[in-house]
mmCIF file of the C-alpha atoms, coordinates in Angstrom:
data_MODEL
# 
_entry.id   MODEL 
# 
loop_
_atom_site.group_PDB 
_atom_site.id 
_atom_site.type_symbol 
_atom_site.label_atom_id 
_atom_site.label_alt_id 
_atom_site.label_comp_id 
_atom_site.label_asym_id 
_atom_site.label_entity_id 
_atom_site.label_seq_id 
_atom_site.pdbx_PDB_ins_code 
_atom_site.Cartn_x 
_atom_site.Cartn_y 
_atom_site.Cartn_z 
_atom_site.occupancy 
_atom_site.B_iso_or_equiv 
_atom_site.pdbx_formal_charge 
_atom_site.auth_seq_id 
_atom_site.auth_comp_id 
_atom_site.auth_asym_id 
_atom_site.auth_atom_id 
_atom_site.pdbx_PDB_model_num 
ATOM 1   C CA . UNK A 1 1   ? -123.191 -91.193 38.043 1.00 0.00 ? 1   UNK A CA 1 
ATOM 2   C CA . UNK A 1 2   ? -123.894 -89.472 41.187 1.00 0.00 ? 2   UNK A CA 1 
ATOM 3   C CA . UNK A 1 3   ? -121.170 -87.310 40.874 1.00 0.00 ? 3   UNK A CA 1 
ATOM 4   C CA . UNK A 1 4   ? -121.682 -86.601 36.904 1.00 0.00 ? 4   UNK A CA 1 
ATOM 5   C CA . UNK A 1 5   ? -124.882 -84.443 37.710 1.00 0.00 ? 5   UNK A CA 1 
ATOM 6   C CA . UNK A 1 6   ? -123.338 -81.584 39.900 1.00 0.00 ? 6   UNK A CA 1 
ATOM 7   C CA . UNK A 1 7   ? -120.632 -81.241 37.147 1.00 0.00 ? 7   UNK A CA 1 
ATOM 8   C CA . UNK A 1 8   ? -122.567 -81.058 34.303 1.00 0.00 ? 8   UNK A CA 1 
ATOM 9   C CA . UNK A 1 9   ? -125.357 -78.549 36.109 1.00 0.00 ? 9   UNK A CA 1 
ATOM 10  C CA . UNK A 1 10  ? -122.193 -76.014 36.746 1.00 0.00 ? 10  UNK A CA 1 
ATOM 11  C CA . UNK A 1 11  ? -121.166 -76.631 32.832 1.00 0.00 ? 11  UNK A CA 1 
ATOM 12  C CA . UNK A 1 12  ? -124.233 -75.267 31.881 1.00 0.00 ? 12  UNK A CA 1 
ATOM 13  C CA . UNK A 1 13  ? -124.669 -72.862 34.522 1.00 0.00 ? 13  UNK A CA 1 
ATOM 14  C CA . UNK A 1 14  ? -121.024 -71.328 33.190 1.00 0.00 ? 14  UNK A CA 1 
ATOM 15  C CA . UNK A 1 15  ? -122.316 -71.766 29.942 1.00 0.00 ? 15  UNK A CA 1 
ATOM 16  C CA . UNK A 1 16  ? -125.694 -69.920 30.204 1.00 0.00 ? 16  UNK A CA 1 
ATOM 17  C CA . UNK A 1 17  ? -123.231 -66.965 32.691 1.00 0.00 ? 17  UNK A CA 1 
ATOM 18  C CA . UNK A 1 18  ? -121.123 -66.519 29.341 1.00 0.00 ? 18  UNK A CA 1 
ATOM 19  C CA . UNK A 1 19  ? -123.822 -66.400 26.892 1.00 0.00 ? 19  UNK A CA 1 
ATOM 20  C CA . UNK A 1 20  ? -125.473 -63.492 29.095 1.00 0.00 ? 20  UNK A CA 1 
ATOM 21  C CA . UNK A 1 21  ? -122.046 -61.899 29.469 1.00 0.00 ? 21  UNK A CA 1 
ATOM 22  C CA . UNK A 1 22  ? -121.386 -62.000 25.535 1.00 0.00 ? 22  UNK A CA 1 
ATOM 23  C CA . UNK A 1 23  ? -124.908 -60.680 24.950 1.00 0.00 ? 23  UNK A CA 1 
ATOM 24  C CA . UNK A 1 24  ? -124.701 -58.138 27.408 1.00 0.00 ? 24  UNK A CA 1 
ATOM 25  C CA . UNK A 1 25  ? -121.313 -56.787 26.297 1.00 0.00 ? 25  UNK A CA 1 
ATOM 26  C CA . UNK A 1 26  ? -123.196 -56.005 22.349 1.00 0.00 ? 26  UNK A CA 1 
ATOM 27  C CA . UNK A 1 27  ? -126.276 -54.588 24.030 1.00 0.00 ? 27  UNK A CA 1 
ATOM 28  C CA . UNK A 1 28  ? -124.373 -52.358 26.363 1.00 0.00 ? 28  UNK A CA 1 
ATOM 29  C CA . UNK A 1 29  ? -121.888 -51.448 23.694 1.00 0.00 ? 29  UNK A CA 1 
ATOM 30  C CA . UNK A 1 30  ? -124.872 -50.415 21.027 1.00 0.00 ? 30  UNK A CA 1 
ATOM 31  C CA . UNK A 1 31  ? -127.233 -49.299 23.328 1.00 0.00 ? 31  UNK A CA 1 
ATOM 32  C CA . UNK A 1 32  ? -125.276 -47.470 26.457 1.00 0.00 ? 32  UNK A CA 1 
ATOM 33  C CA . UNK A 1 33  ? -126.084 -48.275 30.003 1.00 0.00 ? 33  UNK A CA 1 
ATOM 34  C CA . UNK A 1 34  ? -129.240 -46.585 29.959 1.00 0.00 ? 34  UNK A CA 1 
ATOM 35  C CA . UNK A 1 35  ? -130.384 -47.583 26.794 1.00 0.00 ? 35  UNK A CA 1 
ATOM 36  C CA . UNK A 1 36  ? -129.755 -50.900 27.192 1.00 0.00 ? 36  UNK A CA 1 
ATOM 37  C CA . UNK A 1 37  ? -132.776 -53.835 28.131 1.00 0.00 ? 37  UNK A CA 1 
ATOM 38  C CA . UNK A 1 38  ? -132.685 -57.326 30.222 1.00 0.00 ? 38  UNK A CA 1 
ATOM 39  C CA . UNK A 1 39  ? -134.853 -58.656 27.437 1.00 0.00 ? 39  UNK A CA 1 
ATOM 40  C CA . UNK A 1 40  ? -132.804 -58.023 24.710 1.00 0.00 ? 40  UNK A CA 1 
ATOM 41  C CA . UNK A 1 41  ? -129.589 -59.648 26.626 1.00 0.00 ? 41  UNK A CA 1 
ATOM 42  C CA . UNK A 1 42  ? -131.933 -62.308 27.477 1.00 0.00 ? 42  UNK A CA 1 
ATOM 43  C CA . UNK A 1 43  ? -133.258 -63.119 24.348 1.00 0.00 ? 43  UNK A CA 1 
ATOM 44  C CA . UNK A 1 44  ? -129.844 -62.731 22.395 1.00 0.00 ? 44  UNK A CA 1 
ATOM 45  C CA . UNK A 1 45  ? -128.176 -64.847 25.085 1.00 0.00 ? 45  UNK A CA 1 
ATOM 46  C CA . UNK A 1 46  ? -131.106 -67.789 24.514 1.00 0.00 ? 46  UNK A CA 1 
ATOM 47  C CA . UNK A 1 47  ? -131.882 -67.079 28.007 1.00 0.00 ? 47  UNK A CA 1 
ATOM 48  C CA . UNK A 1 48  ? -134.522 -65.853 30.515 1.00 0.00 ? 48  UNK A CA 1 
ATOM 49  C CA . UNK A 1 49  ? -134.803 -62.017 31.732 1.00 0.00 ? 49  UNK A CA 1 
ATOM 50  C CA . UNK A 1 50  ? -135.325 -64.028 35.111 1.00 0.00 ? 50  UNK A CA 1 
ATOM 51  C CA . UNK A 1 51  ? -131.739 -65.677 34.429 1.00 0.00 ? 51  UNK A CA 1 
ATOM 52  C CA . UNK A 1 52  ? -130.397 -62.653 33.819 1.00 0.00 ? 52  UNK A CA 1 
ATOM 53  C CA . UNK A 1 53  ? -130.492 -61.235 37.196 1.00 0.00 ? 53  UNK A CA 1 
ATOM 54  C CA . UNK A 1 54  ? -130.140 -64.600 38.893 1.00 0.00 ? 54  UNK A CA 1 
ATOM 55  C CA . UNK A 1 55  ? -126.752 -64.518 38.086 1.00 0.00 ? 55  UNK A CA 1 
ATOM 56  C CA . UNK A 1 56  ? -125.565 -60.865 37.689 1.00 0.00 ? 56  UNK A CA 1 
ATOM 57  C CA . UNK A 1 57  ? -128.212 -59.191 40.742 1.00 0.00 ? 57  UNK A CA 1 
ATOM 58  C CA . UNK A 1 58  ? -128.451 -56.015 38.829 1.00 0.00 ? 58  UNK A CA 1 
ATOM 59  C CA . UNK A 1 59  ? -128.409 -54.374 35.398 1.00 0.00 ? 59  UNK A CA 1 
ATOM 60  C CA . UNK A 1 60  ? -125.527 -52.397 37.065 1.00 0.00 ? 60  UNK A CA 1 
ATOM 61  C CA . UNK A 1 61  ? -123.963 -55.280 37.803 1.00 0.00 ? 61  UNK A CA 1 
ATOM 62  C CA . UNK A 1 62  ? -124.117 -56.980 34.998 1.00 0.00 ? 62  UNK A CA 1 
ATOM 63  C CA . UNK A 1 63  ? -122.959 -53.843 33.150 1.00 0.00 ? 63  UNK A CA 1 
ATOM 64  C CA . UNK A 1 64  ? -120.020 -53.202 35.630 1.00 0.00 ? 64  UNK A CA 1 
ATOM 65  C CA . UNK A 1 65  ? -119.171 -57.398 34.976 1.00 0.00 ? 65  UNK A CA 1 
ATOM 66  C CA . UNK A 1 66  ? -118.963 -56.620 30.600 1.00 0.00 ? 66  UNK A CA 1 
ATOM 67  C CA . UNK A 1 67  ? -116.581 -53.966 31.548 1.00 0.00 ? 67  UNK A CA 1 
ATOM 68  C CA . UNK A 1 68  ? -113.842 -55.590 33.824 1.00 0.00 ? 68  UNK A CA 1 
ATOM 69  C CA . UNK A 1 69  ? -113.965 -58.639 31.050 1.00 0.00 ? 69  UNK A CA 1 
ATOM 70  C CA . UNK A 1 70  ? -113.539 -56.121 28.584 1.00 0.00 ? 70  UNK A CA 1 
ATOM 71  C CA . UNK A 1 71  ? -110.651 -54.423 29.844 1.00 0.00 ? 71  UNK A CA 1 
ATOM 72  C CA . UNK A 1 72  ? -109.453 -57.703 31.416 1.00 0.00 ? 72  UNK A CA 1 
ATOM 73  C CA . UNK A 1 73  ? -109.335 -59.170 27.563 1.00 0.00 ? 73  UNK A CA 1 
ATOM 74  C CA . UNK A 1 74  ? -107.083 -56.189 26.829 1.00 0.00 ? 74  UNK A CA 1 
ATOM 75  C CA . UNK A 1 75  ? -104.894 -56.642 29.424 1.00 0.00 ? 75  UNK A CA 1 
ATOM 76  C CA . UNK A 1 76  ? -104.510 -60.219 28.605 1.00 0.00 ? 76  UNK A CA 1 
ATOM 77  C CA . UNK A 1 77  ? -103.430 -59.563 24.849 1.00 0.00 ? 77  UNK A CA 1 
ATOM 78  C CA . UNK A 1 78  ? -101.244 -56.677 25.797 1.00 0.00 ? 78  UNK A CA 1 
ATOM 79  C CA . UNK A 1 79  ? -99.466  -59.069 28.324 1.00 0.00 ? 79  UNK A CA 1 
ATOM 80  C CA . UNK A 1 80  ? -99.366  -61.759 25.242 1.00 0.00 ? 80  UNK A CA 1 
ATOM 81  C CA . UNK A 1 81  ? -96.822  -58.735 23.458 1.00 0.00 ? 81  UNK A CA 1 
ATOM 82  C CA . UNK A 1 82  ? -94.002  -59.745 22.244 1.00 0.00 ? 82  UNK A CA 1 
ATOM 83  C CA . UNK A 1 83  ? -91.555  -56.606 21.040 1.00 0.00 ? 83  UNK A CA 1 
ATOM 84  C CA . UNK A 1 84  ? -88.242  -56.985 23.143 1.00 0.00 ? 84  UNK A CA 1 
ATOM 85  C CA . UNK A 1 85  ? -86.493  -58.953 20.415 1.00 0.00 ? 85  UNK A CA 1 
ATOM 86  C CA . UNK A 1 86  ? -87.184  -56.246 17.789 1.00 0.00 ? 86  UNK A CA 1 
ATOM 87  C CA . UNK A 1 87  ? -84.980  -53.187 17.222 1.00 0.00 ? 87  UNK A CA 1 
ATOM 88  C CA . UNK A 1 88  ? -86.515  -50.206 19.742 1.00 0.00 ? 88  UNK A CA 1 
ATOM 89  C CA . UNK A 1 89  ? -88.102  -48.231 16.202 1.00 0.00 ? 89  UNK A CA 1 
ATOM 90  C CA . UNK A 1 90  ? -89.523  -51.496 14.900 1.00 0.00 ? 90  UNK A CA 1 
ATOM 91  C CA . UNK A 1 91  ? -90.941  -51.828 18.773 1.00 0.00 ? 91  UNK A CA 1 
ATOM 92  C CA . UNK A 1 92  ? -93.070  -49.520 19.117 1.00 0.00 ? 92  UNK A CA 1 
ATOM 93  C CA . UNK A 1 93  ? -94.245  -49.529 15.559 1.00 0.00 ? 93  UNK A CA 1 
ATOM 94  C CA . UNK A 1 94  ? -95.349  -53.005 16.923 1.00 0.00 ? 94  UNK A CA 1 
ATOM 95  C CA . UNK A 1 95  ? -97.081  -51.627 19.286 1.00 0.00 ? 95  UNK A CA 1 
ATOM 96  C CA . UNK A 1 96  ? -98.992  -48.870 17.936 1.00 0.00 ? 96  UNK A CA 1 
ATOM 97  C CA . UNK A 1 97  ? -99.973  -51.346 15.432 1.00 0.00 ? 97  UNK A CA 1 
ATOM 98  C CA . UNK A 1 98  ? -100.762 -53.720 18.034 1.00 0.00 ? 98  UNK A CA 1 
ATOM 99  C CA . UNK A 1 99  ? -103.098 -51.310 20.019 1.00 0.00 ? 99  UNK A CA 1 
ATOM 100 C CA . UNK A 1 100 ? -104.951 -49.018 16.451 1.00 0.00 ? 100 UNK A CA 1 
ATOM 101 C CA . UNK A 1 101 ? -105.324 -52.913 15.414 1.00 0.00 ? 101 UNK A CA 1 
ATOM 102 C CA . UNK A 1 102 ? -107.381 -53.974 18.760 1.00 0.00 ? 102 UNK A CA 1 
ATOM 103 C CA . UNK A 1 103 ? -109.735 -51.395 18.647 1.00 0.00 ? 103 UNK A CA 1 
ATOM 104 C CA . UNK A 1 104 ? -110.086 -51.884 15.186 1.00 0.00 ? 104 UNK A CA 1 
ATOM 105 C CA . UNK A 1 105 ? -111.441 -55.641 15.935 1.00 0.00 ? 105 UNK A CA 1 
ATOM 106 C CA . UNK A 1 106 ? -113.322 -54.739 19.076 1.00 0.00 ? 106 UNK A CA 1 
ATOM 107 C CA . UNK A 1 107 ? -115.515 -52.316 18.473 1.00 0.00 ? 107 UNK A CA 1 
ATOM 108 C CA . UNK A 1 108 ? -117.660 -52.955 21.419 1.00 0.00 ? 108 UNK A CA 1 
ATOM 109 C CA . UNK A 1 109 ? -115.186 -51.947 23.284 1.00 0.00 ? 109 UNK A CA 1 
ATOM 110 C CA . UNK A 1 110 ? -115.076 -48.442 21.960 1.00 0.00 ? 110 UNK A CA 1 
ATOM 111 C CA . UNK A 1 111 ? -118.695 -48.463 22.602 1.00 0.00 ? 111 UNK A CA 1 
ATOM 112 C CA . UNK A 1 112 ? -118.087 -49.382 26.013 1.00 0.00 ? 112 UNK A CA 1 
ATOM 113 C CA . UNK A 1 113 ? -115.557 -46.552 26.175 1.00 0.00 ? 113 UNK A CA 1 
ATOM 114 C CA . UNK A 1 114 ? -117.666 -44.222 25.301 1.00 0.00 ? 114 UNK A CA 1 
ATOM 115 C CA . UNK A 1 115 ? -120.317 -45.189 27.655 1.00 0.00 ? 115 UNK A CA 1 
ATOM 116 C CA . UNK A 1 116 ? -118.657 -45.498 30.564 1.00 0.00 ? 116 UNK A CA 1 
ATOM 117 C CA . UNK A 1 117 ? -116.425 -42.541 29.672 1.00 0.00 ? 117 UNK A CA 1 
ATOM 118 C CA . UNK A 1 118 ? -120.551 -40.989 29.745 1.00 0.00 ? 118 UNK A CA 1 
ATOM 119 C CA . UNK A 1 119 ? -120.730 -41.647 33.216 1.00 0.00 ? 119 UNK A CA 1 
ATOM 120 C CA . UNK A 1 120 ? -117.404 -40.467 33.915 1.00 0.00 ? 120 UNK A CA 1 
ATOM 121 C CA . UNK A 1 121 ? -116.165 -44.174 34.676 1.00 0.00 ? 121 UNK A CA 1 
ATOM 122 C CA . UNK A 1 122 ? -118.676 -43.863 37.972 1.00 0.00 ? 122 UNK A CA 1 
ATOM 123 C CA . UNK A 1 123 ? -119.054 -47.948 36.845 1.00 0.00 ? 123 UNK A CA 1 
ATOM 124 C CA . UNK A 1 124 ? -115.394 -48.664 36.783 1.00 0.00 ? 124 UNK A CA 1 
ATOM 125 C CA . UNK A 1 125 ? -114.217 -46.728 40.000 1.00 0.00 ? 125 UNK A CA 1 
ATOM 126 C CA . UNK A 1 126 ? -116.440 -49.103 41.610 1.00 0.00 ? 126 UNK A CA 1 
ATOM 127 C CA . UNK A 1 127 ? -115.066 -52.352 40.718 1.00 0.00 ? 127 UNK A CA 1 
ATOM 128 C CA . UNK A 1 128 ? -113.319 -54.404 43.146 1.00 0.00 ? 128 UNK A CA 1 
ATOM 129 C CA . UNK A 1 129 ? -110.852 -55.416 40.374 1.00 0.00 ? 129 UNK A CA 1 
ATOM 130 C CA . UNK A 1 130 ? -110.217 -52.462 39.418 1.00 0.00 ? 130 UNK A CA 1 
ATOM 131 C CA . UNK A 1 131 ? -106.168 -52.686 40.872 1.00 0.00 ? 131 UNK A CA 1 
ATOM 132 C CA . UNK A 1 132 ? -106.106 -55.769 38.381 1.00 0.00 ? 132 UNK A CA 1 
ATOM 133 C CA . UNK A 1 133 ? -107.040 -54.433 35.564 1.00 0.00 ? 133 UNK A CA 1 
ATOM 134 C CA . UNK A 1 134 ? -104.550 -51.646 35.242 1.00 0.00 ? 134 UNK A CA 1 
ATOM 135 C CA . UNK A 1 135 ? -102.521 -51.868 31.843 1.00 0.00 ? 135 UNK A CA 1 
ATOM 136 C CA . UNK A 1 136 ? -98.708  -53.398 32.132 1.00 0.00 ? 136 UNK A CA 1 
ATOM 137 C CA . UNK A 1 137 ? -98.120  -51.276 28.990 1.00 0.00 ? 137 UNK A CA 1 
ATOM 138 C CA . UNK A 1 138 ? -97.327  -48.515 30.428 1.00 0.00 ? 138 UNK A CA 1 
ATOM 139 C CA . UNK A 1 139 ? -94.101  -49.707 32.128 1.00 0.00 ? 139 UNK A CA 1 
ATOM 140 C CA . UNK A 1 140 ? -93.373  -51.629 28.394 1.00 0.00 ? 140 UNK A CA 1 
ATOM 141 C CA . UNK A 1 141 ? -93.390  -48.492 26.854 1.00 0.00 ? 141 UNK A CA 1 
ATOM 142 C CA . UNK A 1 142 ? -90.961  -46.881 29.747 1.00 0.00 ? 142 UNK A CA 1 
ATOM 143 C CA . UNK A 1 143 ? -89.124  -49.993 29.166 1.00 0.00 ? 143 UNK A CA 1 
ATOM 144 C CA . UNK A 1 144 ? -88.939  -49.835 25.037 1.00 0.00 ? 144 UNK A CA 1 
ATOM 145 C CA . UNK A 1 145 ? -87.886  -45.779 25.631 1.00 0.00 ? 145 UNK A CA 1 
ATOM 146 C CA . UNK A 1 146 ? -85.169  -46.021 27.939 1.00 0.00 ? 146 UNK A CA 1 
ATOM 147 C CA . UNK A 1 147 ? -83.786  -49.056 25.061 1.00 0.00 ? 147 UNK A CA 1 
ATOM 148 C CA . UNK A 1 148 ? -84.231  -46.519 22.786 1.00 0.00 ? 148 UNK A CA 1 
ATOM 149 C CA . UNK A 1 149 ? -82.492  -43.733 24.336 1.00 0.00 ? 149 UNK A CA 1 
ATOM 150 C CA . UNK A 1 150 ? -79.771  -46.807 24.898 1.00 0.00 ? 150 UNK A CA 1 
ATOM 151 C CA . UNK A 1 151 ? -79.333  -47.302 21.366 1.00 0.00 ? 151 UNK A CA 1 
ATOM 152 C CA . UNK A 1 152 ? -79.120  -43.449 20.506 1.00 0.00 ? 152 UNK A CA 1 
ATOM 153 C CA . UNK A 1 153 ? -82.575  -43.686 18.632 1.00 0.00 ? 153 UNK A CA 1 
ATOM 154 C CA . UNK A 1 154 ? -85.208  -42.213 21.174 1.00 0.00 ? 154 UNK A CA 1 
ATOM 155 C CA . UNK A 1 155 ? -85.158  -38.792 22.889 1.00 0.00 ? 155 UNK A CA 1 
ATOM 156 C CA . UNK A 1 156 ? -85.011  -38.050 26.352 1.00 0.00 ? 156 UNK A CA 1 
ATOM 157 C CA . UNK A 1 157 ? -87.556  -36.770 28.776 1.00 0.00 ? 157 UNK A CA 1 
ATOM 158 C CA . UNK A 1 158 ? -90.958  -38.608 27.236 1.00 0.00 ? 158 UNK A CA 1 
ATOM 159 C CA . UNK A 1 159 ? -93.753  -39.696 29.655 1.00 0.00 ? 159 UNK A CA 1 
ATOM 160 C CA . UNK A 1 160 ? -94.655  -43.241 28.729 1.00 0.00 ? 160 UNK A CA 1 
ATOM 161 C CA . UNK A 1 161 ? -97.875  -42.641 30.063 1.00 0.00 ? 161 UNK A CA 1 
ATOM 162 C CA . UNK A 1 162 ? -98.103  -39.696 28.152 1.00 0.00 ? 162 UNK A CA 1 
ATOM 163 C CA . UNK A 1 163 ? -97.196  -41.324 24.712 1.00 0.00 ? 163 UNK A CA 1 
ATOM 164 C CA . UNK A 1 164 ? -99.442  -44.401 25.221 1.00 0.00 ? 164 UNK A CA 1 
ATOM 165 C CA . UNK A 1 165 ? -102.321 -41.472 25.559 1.00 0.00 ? 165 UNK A CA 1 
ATOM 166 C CA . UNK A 1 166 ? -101.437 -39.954 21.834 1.00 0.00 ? 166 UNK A CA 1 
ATOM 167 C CA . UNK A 1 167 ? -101.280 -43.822 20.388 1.00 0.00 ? 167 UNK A CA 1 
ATOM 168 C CA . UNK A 1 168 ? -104.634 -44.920 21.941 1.00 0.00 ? 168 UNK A CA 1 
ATOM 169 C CA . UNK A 1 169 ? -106.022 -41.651 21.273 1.00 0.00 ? 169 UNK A CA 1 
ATOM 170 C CA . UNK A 1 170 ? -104.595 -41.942 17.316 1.00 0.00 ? 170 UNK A CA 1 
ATOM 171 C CA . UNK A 1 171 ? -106.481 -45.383 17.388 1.00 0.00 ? 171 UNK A CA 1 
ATOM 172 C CA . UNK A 1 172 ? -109.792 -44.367 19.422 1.00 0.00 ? 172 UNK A CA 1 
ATOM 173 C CA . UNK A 1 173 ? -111.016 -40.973 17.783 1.00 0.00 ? 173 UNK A CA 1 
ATOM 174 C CA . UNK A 1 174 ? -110.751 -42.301 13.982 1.00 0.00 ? 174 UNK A CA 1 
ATOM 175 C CA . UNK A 1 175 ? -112.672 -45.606 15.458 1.00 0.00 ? 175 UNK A CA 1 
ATOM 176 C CA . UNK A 1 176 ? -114.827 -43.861 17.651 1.00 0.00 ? 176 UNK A CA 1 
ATOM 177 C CA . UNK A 1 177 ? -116.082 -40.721 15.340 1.00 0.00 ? 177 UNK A CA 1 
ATOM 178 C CA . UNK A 1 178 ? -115.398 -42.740 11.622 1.00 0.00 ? 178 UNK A CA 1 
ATOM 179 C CA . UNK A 1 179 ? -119.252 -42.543 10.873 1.00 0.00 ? 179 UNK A CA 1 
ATOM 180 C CA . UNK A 1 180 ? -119.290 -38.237 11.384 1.00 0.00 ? 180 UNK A CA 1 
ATOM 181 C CA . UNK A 1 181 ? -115.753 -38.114 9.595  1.00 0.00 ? 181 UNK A CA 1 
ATOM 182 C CA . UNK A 1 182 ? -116.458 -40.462 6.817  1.00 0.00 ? 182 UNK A CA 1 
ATOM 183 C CA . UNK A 1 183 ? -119.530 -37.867 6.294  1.00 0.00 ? 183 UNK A CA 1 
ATOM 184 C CA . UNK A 1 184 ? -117.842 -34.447 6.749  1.00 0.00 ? 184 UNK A CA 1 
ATOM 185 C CA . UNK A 1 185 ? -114.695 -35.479 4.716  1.00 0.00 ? 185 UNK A CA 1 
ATOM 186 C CA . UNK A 1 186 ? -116.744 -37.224 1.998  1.00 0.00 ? 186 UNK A CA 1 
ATOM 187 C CA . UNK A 1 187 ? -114.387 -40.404 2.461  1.00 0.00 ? 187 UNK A CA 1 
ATOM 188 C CA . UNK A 1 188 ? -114.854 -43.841 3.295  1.00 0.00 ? 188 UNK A CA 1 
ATOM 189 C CA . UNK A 1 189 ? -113.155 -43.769 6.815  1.00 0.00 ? 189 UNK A CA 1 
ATOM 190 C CA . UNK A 1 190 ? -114.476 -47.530 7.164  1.00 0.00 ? 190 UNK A CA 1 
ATOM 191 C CA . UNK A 1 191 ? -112.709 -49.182 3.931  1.00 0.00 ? 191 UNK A CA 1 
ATOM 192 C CA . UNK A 1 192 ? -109.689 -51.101 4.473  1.00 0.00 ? 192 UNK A CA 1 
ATOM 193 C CA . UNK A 1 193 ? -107.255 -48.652 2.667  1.00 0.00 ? 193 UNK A CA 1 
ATOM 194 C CA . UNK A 1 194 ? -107.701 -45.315 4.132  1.00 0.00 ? 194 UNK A CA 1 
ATOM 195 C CA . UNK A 1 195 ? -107.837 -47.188 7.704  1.00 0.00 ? 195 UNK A CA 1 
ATOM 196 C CA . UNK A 1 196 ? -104.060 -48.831 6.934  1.00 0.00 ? 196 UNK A CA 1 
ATOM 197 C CA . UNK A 1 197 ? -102.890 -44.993 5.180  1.00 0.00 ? 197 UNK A CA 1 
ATOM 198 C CA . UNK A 1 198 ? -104.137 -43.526 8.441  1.00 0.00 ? 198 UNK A CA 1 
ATOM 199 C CA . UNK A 1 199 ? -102.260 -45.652 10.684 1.00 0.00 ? 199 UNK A CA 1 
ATOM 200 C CA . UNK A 1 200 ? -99.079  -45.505 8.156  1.00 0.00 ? 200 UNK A CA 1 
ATOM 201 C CA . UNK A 1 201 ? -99.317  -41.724 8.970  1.00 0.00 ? 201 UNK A CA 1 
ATOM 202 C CA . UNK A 1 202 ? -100.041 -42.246 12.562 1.00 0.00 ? 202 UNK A CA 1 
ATOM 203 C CA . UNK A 1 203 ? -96.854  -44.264 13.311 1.00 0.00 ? 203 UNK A CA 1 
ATOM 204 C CA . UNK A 1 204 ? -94.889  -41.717 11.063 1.00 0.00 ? 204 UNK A CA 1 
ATOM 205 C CA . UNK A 1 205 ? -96.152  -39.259 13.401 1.00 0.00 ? 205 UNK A CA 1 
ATOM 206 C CA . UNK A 1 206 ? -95.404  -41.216 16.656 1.00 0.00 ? 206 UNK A CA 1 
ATOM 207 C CA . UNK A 1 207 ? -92.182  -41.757 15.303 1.00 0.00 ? 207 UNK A CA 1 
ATOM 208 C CA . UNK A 1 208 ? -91.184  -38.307 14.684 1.00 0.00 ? 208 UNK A CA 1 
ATOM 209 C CA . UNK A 1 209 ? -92.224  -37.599 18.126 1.00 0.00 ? 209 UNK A CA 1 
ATOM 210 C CA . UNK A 1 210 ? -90.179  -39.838 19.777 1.00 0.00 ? 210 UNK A CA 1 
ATOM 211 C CA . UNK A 1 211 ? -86.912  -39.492 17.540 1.00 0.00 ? 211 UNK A CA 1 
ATOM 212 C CA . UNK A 1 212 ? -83.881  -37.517 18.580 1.00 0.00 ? 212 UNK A CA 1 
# 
């Protein structure tokens, strides 16, 4: 039984360190970094402000913690992608579809975008995992092109980096500003149907681009 104890005090202690980091990852993504409290994380997190800082040291910390998980959850689904089997137009529609449909479900982290993007990523630069983190998709979309130009489908001379910019951006802004547009446009940017017609245009658009 000895040995039961030790094991069960680091279940909860990983427990009670993911609870905070959940918490913390809504309060930082509503509130910003400087809006954001230790008592609120606490409390949401069924926790102790005290607990808090046990385990993270700092609010900056903590904060600069909820972003490598956030960007290390998008590097894990973009490494779960699957698109080399498809034919290279259905590809990438894949993949935009895969990346507008991300943000779409994780809207803390467009939150968390914007507020480090605040603080001109002074947070992220700072990581130590920073070198981990970096996307793969880059050299998937470099990949996908150069099987498109293969196939006679794709043009010649795009920057992948460049085109994964326009997709994320094509995803991002209508996430990011849908409240102000929904409210200048006098349109429901939110519902379900205009979100699919814009990314219907979006990919038509992508696709144009890339297209001999």
């Amino acid at each position: 039984m000895s040995g039961l104890a030790p094991t069960r005090r680091r279940r909860d202690a990983d427990a009670t360190r993911a609870r905070i980091l959940r918490a913390a990852t809504l309060e930082f993504a509503r509130m910003g970094f400087s809006g954001a409290r230790g008592e609120r994380i606490a409390q949401r997190a069924r926790s102790s402000e005290r607990m808090v800082y046990y385990y993270f040291a700092s609010k900056e910390g903590l904060y600069r913690q909820v972003l490598e998980a956030a960007y290390a959850s998008l590097r894990d689904a973009e490494r779960s992608l699957r698109i080399d089997a498809l034919e290279p137009r259905d590809a990438l529609q894949a993949f935009c579809r895969f990346v507008w449909r991300y943000y779409a479900q994780h809207p803390e982290f467009i939150g968390l975008l914007n507020t480090e993007n605040q603080h001109q990523a002074r947070h992220l630069r700072k990581s130590a995992r920073l070198d981990e983190l970096v996307s793969p998709v880059v050299g998937l979309l470099g990949a996908l092109l150069e099987r498109g130009q293969r196939a006679g489908v794709f043009r010649g001379g795009i920057d992948p980096a460049e085109l994964y910019v326009a997709i994320a951006s094509l995803g991002y802004f209508y996430l990011s500003n849908q409240h102000t547009l929904s409210a200048v446009l006098g349109r429901d940017l939110k519902a379900a149907a205009q979100l699919e017609r814009h990314w219907q245009a979006s990919g038509e658009m992508i696709r144009r681009f890339v297209s001999r």
